[in-house]
Structure formats: C-alpha cells, structure tokens
C-alpha positions as CSV (number, residue, x, y, z in Angstrom):
1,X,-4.5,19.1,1.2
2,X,-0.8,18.9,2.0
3,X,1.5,21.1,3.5
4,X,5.2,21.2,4.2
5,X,5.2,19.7,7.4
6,X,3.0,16.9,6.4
7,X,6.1,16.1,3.8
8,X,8.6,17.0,6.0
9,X,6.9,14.7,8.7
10,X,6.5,11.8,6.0
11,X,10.2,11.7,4.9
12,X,11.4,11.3,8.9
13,X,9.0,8.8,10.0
14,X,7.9,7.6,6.4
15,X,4.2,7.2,7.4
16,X,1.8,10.1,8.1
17,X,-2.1,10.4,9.0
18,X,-3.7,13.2,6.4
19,X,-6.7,14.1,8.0
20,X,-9.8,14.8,5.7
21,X,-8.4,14.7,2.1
22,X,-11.1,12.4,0.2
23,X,-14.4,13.4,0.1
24,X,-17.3,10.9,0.6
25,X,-18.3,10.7,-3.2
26,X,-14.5,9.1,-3.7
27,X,-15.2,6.4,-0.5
28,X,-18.9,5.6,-2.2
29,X,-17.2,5.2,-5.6
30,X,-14.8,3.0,-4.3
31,X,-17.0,0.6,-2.1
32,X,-19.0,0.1,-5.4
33,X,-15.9,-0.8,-7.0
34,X,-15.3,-3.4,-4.0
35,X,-18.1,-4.8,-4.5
36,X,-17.9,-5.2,-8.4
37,X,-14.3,-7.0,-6.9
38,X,-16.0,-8.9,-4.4
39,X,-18.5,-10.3,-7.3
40,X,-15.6,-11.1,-9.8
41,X,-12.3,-11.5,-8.4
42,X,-9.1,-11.2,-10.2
43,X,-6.6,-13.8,-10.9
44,X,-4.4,-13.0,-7.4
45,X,-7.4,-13.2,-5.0
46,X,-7.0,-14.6,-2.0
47,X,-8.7,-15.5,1.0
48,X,-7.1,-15.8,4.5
49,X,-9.3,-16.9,6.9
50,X,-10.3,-20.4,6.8
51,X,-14.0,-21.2,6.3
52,X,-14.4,-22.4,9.9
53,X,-13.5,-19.5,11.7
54,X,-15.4,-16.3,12.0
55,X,-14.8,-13.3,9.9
56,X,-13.6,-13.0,6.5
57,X,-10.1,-11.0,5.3
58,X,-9.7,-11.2,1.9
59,X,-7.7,-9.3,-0.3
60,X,-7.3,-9.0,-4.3
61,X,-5.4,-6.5,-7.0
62,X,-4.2,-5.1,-10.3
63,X,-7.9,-5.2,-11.0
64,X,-8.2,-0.9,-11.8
65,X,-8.1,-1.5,-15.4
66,X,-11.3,-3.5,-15.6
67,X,-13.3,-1.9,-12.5
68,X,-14.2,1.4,-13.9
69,X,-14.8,2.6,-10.1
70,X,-11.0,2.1,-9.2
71,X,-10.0,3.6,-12.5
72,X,-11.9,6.3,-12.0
73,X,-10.6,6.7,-8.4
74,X,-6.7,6.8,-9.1
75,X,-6.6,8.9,-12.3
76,X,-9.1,11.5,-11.1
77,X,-9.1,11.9,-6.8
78,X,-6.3,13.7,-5.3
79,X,-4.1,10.5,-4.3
80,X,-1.5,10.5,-7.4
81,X,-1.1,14.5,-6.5
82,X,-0.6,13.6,-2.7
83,X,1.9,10.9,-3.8
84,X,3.5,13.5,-6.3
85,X,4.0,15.9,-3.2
86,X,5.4,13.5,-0.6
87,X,7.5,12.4,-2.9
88,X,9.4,15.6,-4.3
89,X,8.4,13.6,-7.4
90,X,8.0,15.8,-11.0
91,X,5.8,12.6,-12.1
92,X,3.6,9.6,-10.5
93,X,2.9,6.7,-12.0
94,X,0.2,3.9,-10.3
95,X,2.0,0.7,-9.7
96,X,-1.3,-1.1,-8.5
97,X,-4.1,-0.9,-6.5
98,X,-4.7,-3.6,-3.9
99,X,-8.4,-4.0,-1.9
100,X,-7.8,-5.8,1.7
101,X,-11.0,-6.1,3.7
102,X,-11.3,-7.7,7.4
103,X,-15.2,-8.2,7.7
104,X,-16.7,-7.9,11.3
105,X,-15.3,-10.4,14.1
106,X,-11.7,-11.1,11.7
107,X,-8.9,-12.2,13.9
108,X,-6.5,-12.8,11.3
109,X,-3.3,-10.1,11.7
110,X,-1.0,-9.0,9.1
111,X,2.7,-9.8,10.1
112,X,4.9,-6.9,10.4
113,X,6.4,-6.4,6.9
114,X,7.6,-3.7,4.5
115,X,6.3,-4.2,0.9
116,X,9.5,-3.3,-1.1
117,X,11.1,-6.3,-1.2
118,X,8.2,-8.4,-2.8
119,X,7.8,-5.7,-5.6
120,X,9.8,-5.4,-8.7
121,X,10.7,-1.8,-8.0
122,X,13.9,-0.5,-6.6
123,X,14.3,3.3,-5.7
124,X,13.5,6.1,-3.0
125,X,10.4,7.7,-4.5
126,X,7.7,5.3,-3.9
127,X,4.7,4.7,-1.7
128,X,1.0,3.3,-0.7
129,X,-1.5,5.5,0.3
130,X,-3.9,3.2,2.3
131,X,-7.7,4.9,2.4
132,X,-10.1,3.1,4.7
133,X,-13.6,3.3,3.5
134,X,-14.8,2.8,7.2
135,X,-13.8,4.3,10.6
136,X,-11.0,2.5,11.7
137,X,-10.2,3.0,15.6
138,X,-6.6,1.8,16.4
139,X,-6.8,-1.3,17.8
140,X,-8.1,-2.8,14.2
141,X,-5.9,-0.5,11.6
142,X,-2.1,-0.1,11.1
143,X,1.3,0.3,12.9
144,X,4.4,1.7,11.6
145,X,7.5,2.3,13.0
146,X,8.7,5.7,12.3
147,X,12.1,6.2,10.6
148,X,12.4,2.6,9.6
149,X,12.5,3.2,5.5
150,X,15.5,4.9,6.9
151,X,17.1,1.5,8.4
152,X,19.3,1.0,4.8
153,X,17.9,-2.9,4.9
154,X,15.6,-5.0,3.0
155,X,13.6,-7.6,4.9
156,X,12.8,-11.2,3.6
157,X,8.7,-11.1,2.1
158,X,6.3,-12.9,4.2
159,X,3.4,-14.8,3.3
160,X,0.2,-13.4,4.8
161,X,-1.1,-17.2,4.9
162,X,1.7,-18.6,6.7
163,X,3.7,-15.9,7.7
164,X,6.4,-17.6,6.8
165,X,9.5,-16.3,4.1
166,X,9.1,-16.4,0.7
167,X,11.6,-18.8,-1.1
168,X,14.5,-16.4,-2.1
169,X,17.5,-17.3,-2.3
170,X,18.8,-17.7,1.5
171,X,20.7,-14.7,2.3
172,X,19.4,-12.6,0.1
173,X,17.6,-10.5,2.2
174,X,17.9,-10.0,6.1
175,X,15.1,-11.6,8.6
176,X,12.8,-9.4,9.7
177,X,13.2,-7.9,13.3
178,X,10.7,-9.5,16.0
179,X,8.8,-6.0,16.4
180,X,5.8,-7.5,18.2
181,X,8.1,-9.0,20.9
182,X,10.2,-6.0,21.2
183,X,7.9,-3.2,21.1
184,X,9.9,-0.8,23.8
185,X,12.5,-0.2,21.7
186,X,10.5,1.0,18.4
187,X,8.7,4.2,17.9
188,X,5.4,2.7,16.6
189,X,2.7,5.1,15.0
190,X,-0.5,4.1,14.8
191,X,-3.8,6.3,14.7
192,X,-7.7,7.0,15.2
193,X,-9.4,7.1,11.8
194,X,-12.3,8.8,10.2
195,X,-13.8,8.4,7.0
196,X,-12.0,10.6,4.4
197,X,-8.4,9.9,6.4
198,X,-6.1,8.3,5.1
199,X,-2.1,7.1,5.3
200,X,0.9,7.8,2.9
201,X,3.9,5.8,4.0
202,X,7.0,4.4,2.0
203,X,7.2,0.9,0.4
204,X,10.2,0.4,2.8
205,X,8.4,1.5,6.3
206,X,7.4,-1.4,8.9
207,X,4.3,-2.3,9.3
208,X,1.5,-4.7,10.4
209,X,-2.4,-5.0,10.3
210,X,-4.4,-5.4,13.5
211,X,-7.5,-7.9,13.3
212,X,-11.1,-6.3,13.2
213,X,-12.6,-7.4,16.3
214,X,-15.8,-5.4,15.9
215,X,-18.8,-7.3,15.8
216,X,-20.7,-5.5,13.5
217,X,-17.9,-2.9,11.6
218,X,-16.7,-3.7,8.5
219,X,-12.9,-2.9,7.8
220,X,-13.0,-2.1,4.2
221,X,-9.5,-0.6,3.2
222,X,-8.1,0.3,-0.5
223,X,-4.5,1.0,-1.1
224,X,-3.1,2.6,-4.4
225,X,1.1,1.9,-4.8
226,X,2.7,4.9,-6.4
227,X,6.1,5.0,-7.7
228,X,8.4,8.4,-8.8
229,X,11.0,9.7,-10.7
230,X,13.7,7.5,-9.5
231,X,11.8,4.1,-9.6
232,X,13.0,1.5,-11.5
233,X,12.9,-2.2,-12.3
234,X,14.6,-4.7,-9.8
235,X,15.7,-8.5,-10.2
236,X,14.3,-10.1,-7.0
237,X,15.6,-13.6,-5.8
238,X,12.4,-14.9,-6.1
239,X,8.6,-14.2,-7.2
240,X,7.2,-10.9,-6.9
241,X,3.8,-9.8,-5.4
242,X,2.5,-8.5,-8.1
243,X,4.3,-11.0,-10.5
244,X,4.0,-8.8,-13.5
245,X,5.0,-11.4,-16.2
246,X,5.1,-9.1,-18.5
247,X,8.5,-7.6,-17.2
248,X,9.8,-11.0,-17.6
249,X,12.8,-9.9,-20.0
250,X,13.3,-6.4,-18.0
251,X,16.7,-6.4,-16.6
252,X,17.8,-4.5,-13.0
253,X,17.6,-0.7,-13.4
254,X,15.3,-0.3,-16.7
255,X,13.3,2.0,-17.0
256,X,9.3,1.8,-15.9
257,X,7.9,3.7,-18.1
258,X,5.3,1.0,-19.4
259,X,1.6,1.2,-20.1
260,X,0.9,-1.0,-16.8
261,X,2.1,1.7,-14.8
262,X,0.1,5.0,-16.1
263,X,1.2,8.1,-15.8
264,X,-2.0,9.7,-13.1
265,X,-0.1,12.7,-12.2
266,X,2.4,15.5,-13.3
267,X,3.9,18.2,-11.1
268,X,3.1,21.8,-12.7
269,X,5.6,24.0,-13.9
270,X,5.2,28.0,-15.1
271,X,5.5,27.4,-18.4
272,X,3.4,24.1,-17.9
273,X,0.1,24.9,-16.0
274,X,-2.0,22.8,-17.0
275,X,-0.1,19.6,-15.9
C-alpha cells in the first residue's frame, strides 16, 4: 500500500501520488456521503462561485460525525494507516474531513496556500490526504512544490473568496511567495489521476487548486486532515479554519487528545498485534 520510498519520497518533497490504494467500494461510499452533504450542509459551507457564472465549487467540513458514509470512510479505509506510515507516527488521530467539489465548466482556482497556518495545530506530524472520487487529469487537480514544508516559514491564510489575508495580527506570519508569477524557480509537482489515487502531503507544503474546465466531468474531491504524535494545540493571531470553539480555553502546546479528534489508527507493536 506503502512502501519505504513512498515515505522516504513524502518527507523530501512533502507531497506524493499513491497509485491505486482505495478501492471503488470506498469512492461509492464516499460520493453517497457527498451527496447526503450536498442535501444538508454543515454550519462552515460555503459556496464560491457566484450564481451568475458557470460551474459550481463549493466546499463544506467537520460534517463525519453526522454523515455515517464519511465516518465510516476515515475509521475503517486504509487512509488513517497511510497517514500513520508517512508520518513515523505510533498514533493518528482525524482532525477533520473537508469535501471540495468544482462541478463541470468551474473556473474558480484555489490560491497557492499551505493549510497550517489557519489550523489550530502546531507540530511536524501532520497531513491531508486528498482522494478524488473522479479522474482528475492535471490541468484541473493540484500543484505542490516539493520541499517547501521544509522552507522553516509560516505563510499568512488566504481566503478562498477573496484571496485576500486573513486579519492576523500584521506581521505575524510572512506573505506568501508569488509562485504563479515565478514558476521557474520552484519545483512544482503535479499529476495524472485515476480513480482510487490519491495525495498525502504535509499541512505545511504549497499548494493551489486548478479550475475544472471540463464540460461534462465532475471534480468531486474529499480530503481527511490527520495529525500525529507530536501535534499539538496552537494560539493563532487570528480565527482558525476550522474554528473549533470548543478549544477556546486551550492554551499553546496542550495536548489534543480530545474526543473531536478520534483516535482511527494505532501503529502495531509485538506484544500489541491487534492495534
């Protein structure tokens, strides 16, 4: 499912391509689950394309505890086990689960951004595993750029409406790097992708979202956020994405080990096999 050099491979560049892993009964369960979203939305829906325009990219979360397809999905398929690994973690917990879709003819991009600086988590052992639930040629999926989790610097959140900075406190994080405008001098990954593919890359890695041009394709796309052994609570300068007001009283560096974030995964040991 996962070898060495798919982990070594994901701690240089922090994004890889696993070819394969899910099997079609997972991708079924989860575009029922979608659907159940699409019906009901959660409280942090939101819809980014205007209803003038065509297309339709939506996106919604922290829904998996009342959509029994997503629960069923991140406690029982192998993406806690493929977090686990890439993470040299002994334990994964899920930190959300977040549904973007671009419906056919979607021009709307996602700014380049890394999604560590609008969570509430600080630490090295973390990461989204994004599963597309339909083919996904390049020129409508994701770009990374390799080694950039490495970079030792937190960029400012944008907002996907606006793409402008979130109102922290000015300073507080760096601007982030023009990467469309400068694309020479970045290694950017990007990637072909078939149904049962899917990406594990760090909350600190680079990255943007490509419209879906396709005039007939939809661009379904769920994401489950993992977090490890060293992951713990951080003090942002501002709101969070997730806003998790029930951590309001947590204080930098406490632990996470709180019924929102489940434990879905535990590294086996010899004297431990049935973890």
């Amino acid at each position: 499912m996962i070898s060495q050099s798919h982990i070594d491979e994901f701690q240089r560049n922090g994004a890889i391509c696993l070819r394969g892993v899910f099997d079609q009964k997972w991708l079924d369960l989860l575009g029922s689950g979608i659907e159940k979203n699409r019906k009901d939305p959660g409280p942090f829906s939101c819809q980014y394309t205007p209803k003038n325009q065509q297309g339709d990219f939506y996106d919604d979360y922290c829904n998996w505890d009342k959509i029994d397809e997503y629960k069923d999905f991140l406690f029982h398929s192998p993406a806690a086990e493929i977090a686990g690994k890439s993470l040299h973690s002994n334990v994964i917990r899920l930190f959300h689960e977040h549904v973007l879709v671009k419906e056919p003819r979607t021009s709307e991009q996602t700014p380049w951004h890394h999604d560590q600086p609008y969570y509430c988590v600080d630490g090295e052992q973390v990461c989204s595993i994004w599963l597309p639930l339909d083919p996904v040629p390049k020129q409508s999926g994701l770009e990374f750029v390799a080694g950039s989790h490495t970079m030792g610097k937190m960029f400012m959140p944008l907002k996907f409406m606006t793409n402008l900075e979130y109102d922290y406190t000015p300073g507080s994080f760096d601007s982030i790097p023009d990467v469309e405008a400068n694309r020479e001098k970045y290694d950017i990954l990007s990637w072909d992708m078939d149904l049962g593919d899917c990406i594990v890359f760090h909350f600190k890695t680079l990255h943007s979202g490509k419209g879906n041009p396709d005039s007939s394709t939809r661009r379904r796309a769920f994401s489950s956020r993992w977090i490890g052994d060293d992951a713990v609570f951080a003090e942002r300068p501002g709101e969070t994405s997730p806003p998790f007001p029930e951590l309001s009283h947590y204080k930098q560096g406490d632990s996470l080990h709180h019924s929102l974030f489940p434990v879905c995964w535990e590294k086996a040991h010899k004297n431990n096999t049935s973890s």
